[in-house]
C-alpha positions as CSV (number, residue, x, y, z in Angstrom):
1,X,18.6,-1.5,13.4
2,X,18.0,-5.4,13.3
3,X,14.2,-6.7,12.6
4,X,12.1,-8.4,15.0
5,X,9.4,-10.7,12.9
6,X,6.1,-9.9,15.5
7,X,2.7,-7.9,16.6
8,X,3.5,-4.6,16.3
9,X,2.0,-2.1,19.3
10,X,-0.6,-0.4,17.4
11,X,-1.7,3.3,18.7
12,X,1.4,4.2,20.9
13,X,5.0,5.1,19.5
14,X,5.7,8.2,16.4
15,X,5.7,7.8,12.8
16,X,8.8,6.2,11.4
17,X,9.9,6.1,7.8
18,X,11.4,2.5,7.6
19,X,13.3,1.6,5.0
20,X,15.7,-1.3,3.8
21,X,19.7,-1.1,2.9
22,X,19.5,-2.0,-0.4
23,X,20.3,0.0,-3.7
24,X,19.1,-2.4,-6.0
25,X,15.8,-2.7,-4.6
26,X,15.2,-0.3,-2.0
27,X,11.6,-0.2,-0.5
28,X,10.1,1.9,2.4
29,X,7.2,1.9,4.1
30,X,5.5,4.4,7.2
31,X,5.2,3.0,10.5
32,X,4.2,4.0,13.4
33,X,6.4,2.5,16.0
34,X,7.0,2.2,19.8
35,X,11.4,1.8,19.1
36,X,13.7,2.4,21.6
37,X,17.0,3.1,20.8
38,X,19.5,-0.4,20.7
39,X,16.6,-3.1,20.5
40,X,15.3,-4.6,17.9
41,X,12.6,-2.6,15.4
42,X,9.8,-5.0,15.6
43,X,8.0,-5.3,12.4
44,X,4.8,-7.3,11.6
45,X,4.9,-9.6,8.6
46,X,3.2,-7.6,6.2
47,X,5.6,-4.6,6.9
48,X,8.7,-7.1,6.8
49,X,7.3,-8.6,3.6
50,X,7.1,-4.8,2.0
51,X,10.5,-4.6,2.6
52,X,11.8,-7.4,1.3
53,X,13.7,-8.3,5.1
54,X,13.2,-11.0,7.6
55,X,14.5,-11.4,10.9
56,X,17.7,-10.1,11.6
57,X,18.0,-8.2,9.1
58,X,19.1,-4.4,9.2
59,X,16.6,-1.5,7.9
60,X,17.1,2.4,8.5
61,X,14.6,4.6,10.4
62,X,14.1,8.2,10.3
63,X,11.4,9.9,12.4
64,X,8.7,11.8,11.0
């Protein structure tokens, strides 16, 4: 899913496990996130800096 830098919607949406492509240095973080399927996961900047991704770039999501 591509990464939208923003403000998160806090208190609506499910739990998400969110986590970046890489082997080298993978990271993930629990969200709780309104998605809908083919837009853009919008992350805050504290979540995105967790990551290690900016904008555009692709993370994985598994709900929880």
């Amino acid at each position: 899913m591509p990464v939208k830098i923003g403000e998160r919607v806090k208190g609506v949406g499910r739990q998400y496990l969110v986590s970046n492509g890489q082997l080298q240095d993978y990271r993930a973080v629990m969200l709780e996130l309104d998605y809908a399927p083919g837009k853009p996961v919008t992350l805050d900047l504290d979540a995105a800096e967790a990551l290690g991704v900016g904008e555009g770039a692709s993370v994985r999501l598994v709900a929880v």
